[in-house]
TORKOL-4160 file (C-alpha; in steps of 0.2 Angstrom, whole numbers, padded with zeros to 4 digits, m for minus):
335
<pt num="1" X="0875" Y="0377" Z="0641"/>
<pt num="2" X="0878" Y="0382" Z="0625"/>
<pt num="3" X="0869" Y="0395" Z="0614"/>
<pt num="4" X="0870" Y="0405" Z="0596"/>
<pt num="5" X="0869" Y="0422" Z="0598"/>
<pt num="6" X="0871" Y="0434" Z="0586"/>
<pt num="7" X="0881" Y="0449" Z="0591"/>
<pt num="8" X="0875" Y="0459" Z="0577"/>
<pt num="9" X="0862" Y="0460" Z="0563"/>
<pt num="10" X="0874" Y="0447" Z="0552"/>
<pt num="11" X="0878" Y="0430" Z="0550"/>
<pt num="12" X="0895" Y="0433" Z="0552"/>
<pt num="13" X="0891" Y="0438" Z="0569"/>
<pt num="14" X="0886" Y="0424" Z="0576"/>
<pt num="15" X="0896" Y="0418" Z="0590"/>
<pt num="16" X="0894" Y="0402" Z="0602"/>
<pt num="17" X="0892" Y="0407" Z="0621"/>
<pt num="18" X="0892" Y="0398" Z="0635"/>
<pt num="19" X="0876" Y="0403" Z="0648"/>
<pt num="20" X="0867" Y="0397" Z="0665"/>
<pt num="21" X="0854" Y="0385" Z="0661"/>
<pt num="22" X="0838" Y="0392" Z="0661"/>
<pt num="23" X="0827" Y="0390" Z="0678"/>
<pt num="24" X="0812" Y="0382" Z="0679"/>
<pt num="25" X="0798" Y="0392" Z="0688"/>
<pt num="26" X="0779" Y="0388" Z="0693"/>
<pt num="27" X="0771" Y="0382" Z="0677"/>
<pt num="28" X="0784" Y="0381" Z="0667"/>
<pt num="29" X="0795" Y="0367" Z="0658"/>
<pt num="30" X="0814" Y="0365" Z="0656"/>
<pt num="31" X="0817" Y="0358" Z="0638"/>
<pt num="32" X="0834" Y="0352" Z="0634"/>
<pt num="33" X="0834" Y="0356" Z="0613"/>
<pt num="34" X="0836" Y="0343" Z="0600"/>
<pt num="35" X="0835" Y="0350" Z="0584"/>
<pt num="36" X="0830" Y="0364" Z="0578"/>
<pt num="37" X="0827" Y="0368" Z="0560"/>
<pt num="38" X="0826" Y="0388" Z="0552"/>
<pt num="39" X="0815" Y="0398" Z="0542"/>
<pt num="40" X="0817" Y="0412" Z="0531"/>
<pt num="41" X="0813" Y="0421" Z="0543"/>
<pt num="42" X="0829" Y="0420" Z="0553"/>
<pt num="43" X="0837" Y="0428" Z="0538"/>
<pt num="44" X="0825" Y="0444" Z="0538"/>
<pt num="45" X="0830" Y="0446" Z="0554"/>
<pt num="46" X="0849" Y="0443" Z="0556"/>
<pt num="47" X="0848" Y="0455" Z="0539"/>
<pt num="48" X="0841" Y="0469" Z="0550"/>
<pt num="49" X="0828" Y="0474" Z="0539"/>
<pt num="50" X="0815" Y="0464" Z="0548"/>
<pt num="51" X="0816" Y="0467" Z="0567"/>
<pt num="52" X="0829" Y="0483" Z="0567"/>
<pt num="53" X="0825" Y="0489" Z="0584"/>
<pt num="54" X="0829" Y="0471" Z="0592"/>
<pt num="55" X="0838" Y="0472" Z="0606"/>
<pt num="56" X="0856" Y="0465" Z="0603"/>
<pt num="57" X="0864" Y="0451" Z="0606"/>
<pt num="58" X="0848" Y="0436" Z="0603"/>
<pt num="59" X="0848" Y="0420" Z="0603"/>
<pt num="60" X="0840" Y="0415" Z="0583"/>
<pt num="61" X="0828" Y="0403" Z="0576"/>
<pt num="62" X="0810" Y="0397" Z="0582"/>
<pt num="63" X="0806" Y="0380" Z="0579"/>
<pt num="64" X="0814" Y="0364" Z="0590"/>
<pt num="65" X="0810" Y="0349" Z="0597"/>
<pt num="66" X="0815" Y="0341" Z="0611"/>
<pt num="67" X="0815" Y="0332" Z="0629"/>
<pt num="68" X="0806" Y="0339" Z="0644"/>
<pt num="69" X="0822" Y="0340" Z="0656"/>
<pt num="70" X="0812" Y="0345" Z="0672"/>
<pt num="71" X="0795" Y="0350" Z="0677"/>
<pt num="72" X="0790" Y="0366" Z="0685"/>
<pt num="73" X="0777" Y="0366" Z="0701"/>
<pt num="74" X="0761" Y="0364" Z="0695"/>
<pt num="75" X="0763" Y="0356" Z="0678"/>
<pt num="76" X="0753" Y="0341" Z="0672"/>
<pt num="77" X="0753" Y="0346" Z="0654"/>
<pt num="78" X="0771" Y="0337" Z="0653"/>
<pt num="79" X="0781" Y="0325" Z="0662"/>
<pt num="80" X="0801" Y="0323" Z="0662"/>
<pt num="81" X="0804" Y="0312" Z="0648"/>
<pt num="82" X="0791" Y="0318" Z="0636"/>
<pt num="83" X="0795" Y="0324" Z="0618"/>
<pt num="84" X="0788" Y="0341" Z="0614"/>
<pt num="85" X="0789" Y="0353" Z="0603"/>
<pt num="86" X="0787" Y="0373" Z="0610"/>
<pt num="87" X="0775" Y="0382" Z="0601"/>
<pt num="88" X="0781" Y="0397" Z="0591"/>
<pt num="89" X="0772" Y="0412" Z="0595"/>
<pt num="90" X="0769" Y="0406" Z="0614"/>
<pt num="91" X="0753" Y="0413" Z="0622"/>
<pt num="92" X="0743" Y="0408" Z="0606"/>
<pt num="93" X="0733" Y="0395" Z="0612"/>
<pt num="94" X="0716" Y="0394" Z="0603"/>
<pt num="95" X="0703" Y="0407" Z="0593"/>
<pt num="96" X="0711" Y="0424" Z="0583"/>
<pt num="97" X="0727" Y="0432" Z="0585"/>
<pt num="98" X="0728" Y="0447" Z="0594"/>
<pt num="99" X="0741" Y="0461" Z="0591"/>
<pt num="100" X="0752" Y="0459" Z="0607"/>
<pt num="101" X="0754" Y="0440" Z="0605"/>
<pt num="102" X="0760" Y="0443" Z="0587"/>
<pt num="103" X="0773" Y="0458" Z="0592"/>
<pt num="104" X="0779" Y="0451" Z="0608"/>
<pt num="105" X="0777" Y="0434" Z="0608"/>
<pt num="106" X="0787" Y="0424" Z="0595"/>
<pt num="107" X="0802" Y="0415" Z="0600"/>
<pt num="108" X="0816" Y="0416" Z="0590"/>
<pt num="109" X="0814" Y="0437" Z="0591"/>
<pt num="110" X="0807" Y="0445" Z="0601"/>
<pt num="111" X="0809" Y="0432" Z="0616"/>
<pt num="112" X="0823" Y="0420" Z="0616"/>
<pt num="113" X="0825" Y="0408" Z="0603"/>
<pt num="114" X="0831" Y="0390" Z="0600"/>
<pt num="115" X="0849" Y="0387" Z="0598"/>
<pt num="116" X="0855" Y="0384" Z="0613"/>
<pt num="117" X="0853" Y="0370" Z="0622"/>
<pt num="118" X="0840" Y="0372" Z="0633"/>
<pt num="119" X="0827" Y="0382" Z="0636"/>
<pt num="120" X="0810" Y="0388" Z="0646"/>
<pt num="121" X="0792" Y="0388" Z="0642"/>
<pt num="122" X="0777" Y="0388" Z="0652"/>
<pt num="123" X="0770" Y="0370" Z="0651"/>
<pt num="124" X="0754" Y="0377" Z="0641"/>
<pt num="125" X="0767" Y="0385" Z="0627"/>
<pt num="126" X="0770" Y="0366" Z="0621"/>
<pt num="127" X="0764" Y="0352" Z="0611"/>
<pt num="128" X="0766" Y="0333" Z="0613"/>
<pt num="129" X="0778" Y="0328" Z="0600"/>
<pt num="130" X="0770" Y="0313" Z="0585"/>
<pt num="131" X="0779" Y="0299" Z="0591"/>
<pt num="132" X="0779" Y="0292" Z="0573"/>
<pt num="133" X="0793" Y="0307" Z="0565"/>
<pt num="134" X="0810" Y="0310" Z="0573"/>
<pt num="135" X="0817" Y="0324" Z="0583"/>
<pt num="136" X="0824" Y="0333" Z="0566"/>
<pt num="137" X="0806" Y="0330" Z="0559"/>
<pt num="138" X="0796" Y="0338" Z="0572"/>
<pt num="139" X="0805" Y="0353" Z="0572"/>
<pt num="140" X="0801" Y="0357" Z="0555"/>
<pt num="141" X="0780" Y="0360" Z="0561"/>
<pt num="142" X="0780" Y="0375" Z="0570"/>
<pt num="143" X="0779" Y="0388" Z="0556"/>
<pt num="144" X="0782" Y="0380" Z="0539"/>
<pt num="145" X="0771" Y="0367" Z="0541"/>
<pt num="146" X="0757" Y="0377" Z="0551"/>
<pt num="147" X="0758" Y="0391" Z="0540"/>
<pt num="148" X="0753" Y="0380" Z="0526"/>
<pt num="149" X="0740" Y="0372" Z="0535"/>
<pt num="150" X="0732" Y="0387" Z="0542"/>
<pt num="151" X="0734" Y="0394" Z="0522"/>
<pt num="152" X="0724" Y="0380" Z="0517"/>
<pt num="153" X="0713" Y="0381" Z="0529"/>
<pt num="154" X="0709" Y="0398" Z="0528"/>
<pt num="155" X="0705" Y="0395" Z="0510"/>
<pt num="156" X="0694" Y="0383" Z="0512"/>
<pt num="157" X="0702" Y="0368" Z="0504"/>
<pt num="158" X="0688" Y="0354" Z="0496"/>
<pt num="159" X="0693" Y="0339" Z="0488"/>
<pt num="160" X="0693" Y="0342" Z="0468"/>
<pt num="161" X="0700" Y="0360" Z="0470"/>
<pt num="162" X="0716" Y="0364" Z="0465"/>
<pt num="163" X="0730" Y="0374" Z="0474"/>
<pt num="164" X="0746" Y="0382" Z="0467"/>
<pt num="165" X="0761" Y="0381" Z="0477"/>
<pt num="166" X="0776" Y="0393" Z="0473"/>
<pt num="167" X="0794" Y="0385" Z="0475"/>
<pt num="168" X="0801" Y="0367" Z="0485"/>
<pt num="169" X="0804" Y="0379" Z="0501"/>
<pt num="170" X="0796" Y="0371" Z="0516"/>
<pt num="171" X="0782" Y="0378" Z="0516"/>
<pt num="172" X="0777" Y="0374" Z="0498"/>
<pt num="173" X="0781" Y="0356" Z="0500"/>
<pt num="174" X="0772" Y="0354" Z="0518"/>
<pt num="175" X="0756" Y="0364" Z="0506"/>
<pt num="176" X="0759" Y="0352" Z="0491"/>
<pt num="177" X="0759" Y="0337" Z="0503"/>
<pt num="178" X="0744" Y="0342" Z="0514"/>
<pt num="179" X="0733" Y="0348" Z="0498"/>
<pt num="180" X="0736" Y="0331" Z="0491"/>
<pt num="181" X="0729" Y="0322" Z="0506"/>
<pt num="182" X="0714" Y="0331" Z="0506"/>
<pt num="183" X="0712" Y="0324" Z="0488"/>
<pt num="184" X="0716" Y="0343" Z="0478"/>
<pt num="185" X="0724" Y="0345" Z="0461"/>
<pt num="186" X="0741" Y="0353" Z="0465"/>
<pt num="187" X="0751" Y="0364" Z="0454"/>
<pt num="188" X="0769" Y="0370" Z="0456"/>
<pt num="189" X="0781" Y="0381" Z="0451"/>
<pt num="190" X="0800" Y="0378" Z="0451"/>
<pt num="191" X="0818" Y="0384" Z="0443"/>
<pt num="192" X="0824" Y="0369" Z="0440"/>
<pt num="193" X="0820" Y="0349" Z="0434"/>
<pt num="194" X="0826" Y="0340" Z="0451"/>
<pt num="195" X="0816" Y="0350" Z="0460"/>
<pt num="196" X="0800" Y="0348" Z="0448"/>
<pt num="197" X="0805" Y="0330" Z="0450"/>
<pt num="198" X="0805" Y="0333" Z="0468"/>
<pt num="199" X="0787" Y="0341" Z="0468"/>
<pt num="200" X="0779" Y="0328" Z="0457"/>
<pt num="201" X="0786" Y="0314" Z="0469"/>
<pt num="202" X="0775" Y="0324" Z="0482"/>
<pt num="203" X="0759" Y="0323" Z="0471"/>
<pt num="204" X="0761" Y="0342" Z="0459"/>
<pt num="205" X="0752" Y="0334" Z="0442"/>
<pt num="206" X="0757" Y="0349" Z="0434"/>
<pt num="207" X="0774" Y="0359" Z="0438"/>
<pt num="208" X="0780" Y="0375" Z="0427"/>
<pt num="209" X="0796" Y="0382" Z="0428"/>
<pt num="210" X="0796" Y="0400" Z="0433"/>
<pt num="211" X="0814" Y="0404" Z="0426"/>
<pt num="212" X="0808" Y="0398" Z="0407"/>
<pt num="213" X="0788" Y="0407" Z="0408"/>
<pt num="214" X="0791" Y="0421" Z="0421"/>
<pt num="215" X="0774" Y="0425" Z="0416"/>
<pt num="216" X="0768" Y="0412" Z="0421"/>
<pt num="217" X="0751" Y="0417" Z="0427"/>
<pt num="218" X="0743" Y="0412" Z="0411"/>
<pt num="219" X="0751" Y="0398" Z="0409"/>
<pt num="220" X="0743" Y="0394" Z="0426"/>
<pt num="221" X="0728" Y="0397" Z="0421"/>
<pt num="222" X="0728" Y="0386" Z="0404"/>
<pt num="223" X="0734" Y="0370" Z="0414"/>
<pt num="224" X="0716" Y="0373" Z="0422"/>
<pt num="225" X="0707" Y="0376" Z="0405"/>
<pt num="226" X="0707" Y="0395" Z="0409"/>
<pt num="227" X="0697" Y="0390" Z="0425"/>
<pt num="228" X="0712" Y="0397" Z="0438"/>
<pt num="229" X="0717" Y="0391" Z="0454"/>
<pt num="230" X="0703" Y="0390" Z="0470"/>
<pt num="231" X="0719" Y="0393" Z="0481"/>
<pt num="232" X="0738" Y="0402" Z="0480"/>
<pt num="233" X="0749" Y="0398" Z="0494"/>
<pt num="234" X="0760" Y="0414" Z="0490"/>
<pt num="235" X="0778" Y="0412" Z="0498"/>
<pt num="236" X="0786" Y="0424" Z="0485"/>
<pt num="237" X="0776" Y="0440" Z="0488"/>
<pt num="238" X="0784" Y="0450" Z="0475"/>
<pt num="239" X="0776" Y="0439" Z="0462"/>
<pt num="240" X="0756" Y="0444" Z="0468"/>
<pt num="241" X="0752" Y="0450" Z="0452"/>
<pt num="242" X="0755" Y="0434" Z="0443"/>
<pt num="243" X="0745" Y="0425" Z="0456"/>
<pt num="244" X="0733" Y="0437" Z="0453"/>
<pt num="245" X="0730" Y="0430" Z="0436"/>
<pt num="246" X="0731" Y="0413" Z="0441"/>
<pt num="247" X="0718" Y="0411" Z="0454"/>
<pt num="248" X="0702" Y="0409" Z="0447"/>
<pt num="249" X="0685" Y="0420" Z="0448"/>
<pt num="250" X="0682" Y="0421" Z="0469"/>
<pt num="251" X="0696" Y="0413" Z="0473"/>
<pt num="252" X="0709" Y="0415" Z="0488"/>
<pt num="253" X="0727" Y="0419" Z="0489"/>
<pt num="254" X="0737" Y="0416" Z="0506"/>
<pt num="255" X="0750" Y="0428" Z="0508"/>
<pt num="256" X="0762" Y="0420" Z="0518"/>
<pt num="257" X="0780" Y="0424" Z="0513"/>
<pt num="258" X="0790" Y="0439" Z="0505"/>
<pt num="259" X="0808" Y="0429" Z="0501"/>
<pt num="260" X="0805" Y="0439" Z="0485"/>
<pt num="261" X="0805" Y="0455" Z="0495"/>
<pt num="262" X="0795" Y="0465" Z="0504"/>
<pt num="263" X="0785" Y="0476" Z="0489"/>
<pt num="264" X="0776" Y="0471" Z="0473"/>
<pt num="265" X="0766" Y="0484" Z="0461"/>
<pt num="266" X="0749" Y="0476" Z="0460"/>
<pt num="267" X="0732" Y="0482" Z="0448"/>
<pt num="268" X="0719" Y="0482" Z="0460"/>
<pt num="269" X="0707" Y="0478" Z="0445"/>
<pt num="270" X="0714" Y="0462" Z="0446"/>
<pt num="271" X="0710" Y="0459" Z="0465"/>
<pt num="272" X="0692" Y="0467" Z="0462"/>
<pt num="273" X="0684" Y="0463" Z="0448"/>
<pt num="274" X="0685" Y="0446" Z="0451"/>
<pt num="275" X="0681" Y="0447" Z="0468"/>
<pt num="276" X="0700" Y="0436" Z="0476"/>
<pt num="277" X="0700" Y="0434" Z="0494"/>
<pt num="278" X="0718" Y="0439" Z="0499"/>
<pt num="279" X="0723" Y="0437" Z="0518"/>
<pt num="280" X="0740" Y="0437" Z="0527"/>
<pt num="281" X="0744" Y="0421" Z="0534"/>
<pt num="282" X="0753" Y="0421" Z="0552"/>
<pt num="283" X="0755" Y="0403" Z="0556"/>
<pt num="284" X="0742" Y="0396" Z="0567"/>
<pt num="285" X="0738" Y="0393" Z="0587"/>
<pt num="286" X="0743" Y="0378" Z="0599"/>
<pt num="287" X="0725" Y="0371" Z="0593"/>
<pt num="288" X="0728" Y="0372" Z="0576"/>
<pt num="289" X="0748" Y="0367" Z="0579"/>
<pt num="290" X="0739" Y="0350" Z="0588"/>
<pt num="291" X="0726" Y="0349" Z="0575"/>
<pt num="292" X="0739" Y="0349" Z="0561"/>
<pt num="293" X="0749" Y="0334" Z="0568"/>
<pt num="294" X="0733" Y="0323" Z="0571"/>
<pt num="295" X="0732" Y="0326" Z="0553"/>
<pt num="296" X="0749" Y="0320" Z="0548"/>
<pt num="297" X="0749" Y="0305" Z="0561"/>
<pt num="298" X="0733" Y="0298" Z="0552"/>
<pt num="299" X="0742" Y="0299" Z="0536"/>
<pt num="300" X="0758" Y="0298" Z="0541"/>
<pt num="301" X="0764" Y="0314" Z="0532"/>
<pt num="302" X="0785" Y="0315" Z="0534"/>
<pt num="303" X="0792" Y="0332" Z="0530"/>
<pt num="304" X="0806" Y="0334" Z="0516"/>
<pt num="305" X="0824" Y="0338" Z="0525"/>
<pt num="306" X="0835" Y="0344" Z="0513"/>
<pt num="307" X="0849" Y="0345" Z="0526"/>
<pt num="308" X="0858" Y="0346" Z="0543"/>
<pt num="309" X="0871" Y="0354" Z="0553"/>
<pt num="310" X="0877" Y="0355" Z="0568"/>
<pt num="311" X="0875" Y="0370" Z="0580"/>
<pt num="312" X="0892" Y="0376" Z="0577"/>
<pt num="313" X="0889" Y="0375" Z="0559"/>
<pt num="314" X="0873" Y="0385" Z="0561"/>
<pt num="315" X="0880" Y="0399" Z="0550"/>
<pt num="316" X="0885" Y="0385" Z="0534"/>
<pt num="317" X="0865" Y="0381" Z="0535"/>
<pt num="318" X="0859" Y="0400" Z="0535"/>
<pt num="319" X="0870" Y="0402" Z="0522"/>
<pt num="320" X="0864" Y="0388" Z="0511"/>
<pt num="321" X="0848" Y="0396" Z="0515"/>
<pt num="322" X="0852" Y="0410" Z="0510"/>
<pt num="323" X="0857" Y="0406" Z="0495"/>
<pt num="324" X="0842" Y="0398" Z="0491"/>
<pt num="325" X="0852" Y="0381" Z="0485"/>
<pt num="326" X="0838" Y="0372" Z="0497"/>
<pt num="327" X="0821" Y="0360" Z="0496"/>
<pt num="328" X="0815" Y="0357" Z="0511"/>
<pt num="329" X="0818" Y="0362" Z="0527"/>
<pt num="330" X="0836" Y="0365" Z="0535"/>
<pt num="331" X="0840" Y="0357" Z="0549"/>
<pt num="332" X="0852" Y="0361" Z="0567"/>
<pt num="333" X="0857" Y="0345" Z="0578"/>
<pt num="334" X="0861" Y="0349" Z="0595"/>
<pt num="335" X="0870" Y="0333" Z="0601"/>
């Protein structure tokens, strides 16, 4: 089969090898791959400043769908045939995270990841792909979207709230879209009037651009008649303190991303006095991964694409990534 490894910590290195397919053991399920789509995180960690001590050469990326191949014995969670979608930080099935399944568990890095053209789960690491969205689609869930779920669960979304979504990355735009749903007020930031246009087609009532009001914290605050947000789905990282001054008197930030790197100067009067709720947001478990995409078949919720490539290409769509010239998810066809 084929497979994407990266030979070093760089995009340049990334090479397409030929390998044995997988085998499928007690348990287990053979997955021939697809699509696959990336996240920023793939960039952290090809840029070495992420997972420095990986072991080289990997195979990248995380999320995929695609068509179980062959079952191992034992297996009645999956048959051949089925579509599925392997769940991203495998051994995460239900209830809170524990430290070992967040440092050892995560495909992509540490264990294998999804560009190549098959691989091996156990048959409980796996969910039943929506029949309504397509293979490209459904490998857009396992972080971006579950991360803006579990975000917005975690803060307690109500209808009549409102949340504030930073950027037309995928996570924002899965936020943006699931917030509506649940009948909130979204706000968005953007750098640019396609992709406000492209928020506000998803429901944003209110879109600021953060390249004309950098602070724009305040001007946050007074599209909510100096109220503030009840929720911050923060992807940026470096721009905390400006959330800080957005949310509103006990409300909650989501720290989810850190595209704007990995430290931000903060004044802790701003996190106390009004009593903010701030929590690090790591994706979600297979529950919450099957929960999520009841939720989107009832509403028949579609993610935003913004583009695809082929596996040899793969480097062309980290790139685009990279260069932030994206909205929506990026996406890798395997045929």
């Amino acid at each position: 089969m084929r497979a994407l490894q990266a030979e070093a910590f760089s995009i340049a290195s990334l090479r397409l090898v030929e390998q044995p397919v997988p085998q499928v053991r007690r348990g287990e399920i053979l997955i021939r791959i697809k699509a696959a789509s990336i996240n920023y995180r793939d960039l952290a960690i090809l840029s070495g400043t992420y997972m420095p001590q990986l072991k080289l050469p990997y195979v990248p990326a995380s999320d995929a769908c695609g068509v179980v191949e062959q079952v191992g014995e034992g297996v009645t969670r999956f048959k051949a045939g089925d579509r599925v979608i392997p769940v991203y930080i495998q051994g995460w099935r239900d209830g809170a995270l524990t430290q070992e399944q967040r440092s050892g568990g995560s495909l992509g890095a540490p264990l294998t990841g999804v560009l190549q053209d098959y691989i091996v789960v156990p048959a409980e690491e796996a969910v039943h792909a929506p029949a309504y969205l397509s293979d490209a689609e459904c490998a857009t869930l396992p972080i971006a979207a579950l991360t803006a779920w579990s975000c917005l669960q975690q803060g307690g979304l109500q209808a009549g709230q409102t949340v504030l979504v930073q950027g037309t990355g995928g996570v924002a735009l899965f936020a943006a879209q699931f917030a509506k749903v649940a009948g909130a007020r979204v706000i968005g930031l953007t750098s640019s009037a396609p992709k406000a246009e492209l928020l506000k087609k998803l429901g944003a009532e209110t879109v600021i651009n953060y390249r004309d009001q950098p602070e724009w914290g305040p001007e946050v605050r007074k599209a909510t008649d100096g109220r503030g947000v009840d929720i911050v789905v923060e992807t940026t990282g470096s721009s905390l303190s400006q959330s800080l001054t957005a949310v509103k008197f006990g409300g909650f930030i989501g720290v989810i991303g850190f595209v704007g790197g990995y430290e931000t100067p903060l004044n802790i009067k701003q996190l106390i006095v009004p009593m903010i709720r701030m929590h690090g947001v790591v994706v979600g478990s297979r529950a919450a991964l099957e929960s999520m995409i009841r939720m989107m078949s009832m509403h028949q919720l579609r993610p935003v694409i913004d583009s695809s490539f082929p596996l040899a290409q793969a480097p062309d769509a980290l790139r685009r990534m990279e260069q932030g010239a994206h909205s929506g998810k990026i996406v890798i066809t395997m045929d």
